[in-house]
N, C-alpha and C positions, 0 to 999 in steps of 0.2 A: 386211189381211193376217192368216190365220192363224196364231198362233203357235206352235202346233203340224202344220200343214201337215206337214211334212216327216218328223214321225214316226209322223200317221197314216198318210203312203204308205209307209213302212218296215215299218207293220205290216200293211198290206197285200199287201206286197210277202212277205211270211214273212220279212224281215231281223228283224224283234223279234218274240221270245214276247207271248203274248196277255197274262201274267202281270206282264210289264214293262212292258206298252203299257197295263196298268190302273191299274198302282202312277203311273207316272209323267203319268196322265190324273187319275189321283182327287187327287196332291198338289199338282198344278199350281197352284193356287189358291194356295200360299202364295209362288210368284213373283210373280205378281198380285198380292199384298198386298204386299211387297216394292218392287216399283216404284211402284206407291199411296203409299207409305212414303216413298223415295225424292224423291221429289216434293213431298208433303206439308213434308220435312225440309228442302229446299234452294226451292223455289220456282220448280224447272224442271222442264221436259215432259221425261221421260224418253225418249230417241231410239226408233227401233224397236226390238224384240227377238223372236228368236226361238227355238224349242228346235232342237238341233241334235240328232239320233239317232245321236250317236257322243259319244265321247271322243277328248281329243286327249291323246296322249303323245311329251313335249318329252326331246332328250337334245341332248349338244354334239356326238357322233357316233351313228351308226347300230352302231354297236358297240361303244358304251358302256356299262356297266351302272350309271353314275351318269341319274336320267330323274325328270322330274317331271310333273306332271298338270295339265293346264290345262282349268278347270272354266267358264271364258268368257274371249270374247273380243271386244276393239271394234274392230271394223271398218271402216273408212271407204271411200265410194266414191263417184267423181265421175260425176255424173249431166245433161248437158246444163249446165255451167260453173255446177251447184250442189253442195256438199260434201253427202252422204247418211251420216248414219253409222247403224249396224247392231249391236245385240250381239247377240254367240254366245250361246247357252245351252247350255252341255252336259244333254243328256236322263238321266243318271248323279246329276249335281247334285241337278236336280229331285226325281230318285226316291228319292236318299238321304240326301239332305243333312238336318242339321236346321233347322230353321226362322230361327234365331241366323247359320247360315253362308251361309243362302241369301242374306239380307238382305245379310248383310256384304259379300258377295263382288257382288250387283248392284251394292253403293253404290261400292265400290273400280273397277268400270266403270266405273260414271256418273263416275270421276274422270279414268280415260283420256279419257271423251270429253271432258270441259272441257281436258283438258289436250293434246288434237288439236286442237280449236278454237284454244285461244290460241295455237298454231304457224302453225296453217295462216292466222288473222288479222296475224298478224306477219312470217308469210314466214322464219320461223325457218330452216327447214329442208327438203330436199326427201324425204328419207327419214329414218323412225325409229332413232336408232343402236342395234345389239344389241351384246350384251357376249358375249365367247369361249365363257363356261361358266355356271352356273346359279348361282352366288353372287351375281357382280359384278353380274348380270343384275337380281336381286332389290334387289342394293344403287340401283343404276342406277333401276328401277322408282320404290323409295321416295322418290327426292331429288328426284323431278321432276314429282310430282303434287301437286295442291292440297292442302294440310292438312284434312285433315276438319273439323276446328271452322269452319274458316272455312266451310264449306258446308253444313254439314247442323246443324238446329237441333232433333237428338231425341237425347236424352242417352244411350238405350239402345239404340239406334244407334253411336253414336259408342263404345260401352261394346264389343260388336261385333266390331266395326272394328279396335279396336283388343287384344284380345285375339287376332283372329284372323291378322292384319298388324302384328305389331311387327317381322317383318324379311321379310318375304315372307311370303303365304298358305301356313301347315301347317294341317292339320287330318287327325293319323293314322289317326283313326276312320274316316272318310271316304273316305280316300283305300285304306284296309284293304279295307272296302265293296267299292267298286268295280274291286279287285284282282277280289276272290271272287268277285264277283257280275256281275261286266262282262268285266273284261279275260279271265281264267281260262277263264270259258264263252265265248269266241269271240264276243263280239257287237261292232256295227262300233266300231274301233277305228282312231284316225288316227295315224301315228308321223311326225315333222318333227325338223325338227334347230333350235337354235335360229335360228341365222341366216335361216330362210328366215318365220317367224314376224314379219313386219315390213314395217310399208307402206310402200307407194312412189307415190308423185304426180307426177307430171314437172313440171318448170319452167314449160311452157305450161298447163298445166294448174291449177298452184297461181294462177298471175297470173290468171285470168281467175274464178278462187272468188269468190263474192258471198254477206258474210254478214252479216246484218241487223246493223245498227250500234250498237241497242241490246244486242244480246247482247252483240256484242266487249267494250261498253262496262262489261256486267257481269263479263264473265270480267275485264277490268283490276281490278274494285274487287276481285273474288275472286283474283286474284294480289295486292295491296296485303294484303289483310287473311293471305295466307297467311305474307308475307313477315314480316310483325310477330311474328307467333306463333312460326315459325322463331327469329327472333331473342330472342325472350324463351326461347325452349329454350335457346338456346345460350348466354345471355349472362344 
């Protein structure tokens, strides 16, 4: 798979300036080194990932003036009774992010997807719960992802990370960017509400999931080693 597929045909298509579809071709390279990074840090294959040629913008109504920006997203999709997961890339990201935020915000994926895994290995759940509004939401997000330490072993990473997510992803430069430069000028543009941001797997469908038993068996020891850390936070 191409990981750009989809915003070559965008620029094809005249949806993206030539100007954008250069910037966001010449920096791609530092996504690439990012889940290189990724990988390197934690000791797992990064799922698939793609650039998406849009942005997504998140509010609690369609008439809201409270809305925040979601610069990726993990996706999961069952595929002949195997779990497939997928991240988003926003193409906005790529082209303006800096190099610090790209990084952070692939690694803060790659924490969704271990923490889809450990659900859908457990039988947790059959749907992801969302929270009413974009706080609780954020609060929700933090408390129920694996601890970075326990997963990634590159201190400037985790440096990152955590700068970037101490109560959900800001980054005002960025998100400034892509006001001026994306949303403003009319380029595609995706508007959701939060509720509808959120997977669904049906009960036949989670039962019949087959996932290699030594993964499950690593995400255990990566929930063990999160829950320690938690506790020494707190206690």
């Amino acid at each position: 798979m191409d990981p750009l597929f989809k915003v070559k045909e965008a620029f094809k298509a005249g949806v993206l300036p030539e100007k954008v579809y250069s910037l966001i071709e010449e920096r791609f390279p530092i996504t690439v080194e990012g889940i290189n990074r990724v990988e390197k840090a934690s000791g797992i294959n990064y799922p698939i990932a793609y650039v998406d040629p849009s942005i997504i913008v998140t509010s609690n109504d369609p008439n809201s003036f409270q809305y925040g920006i979601l610069f990726a997203r993990t996706i999961p999709l069952v595929l002949e009774d195997k779990l497939q997961v997928v991240i988003q890339i926003s193409a906005p990201l790529v082209a303006y992010g800096l190099k610090g935020t790209i990084h952070a915000i692939l690694a803060h994926e790659f924490l969704h997807f271990l923490e889809l895994i450990r659900k859908v290995s457990k039988m947790e759940m059959l749907s992801d719960e969302i929270s009413s509004n974009l706080f609780e939401n954020v609060y929700a997000d933090e408390t129920r992802l694996f601890e970075p330490k326990a997963v990634f072993k590159d201190r400037t990473l985790l440096l990152h990370i955590t700068k970037k997510f101490p109560s959900g992803f800001r980054d005002f430069k960025l998100e400034d960017k892509v006001i001026k430069n994306w949303i403003e000028k009319k380029l595609p543009t995706s508007n959701i509400t939060l509720d509808s941001n959120i997977m669904k797997i049906s009960a036949n469908s989670l039962a019949k999931i087959k996932i290699n038993p030594q993964f499950v068996k690593l995400i255990e020891n990566l929930e063990e080693k999160s829950k320690k850390i938690r506790k020494k936070k707190y206690y």
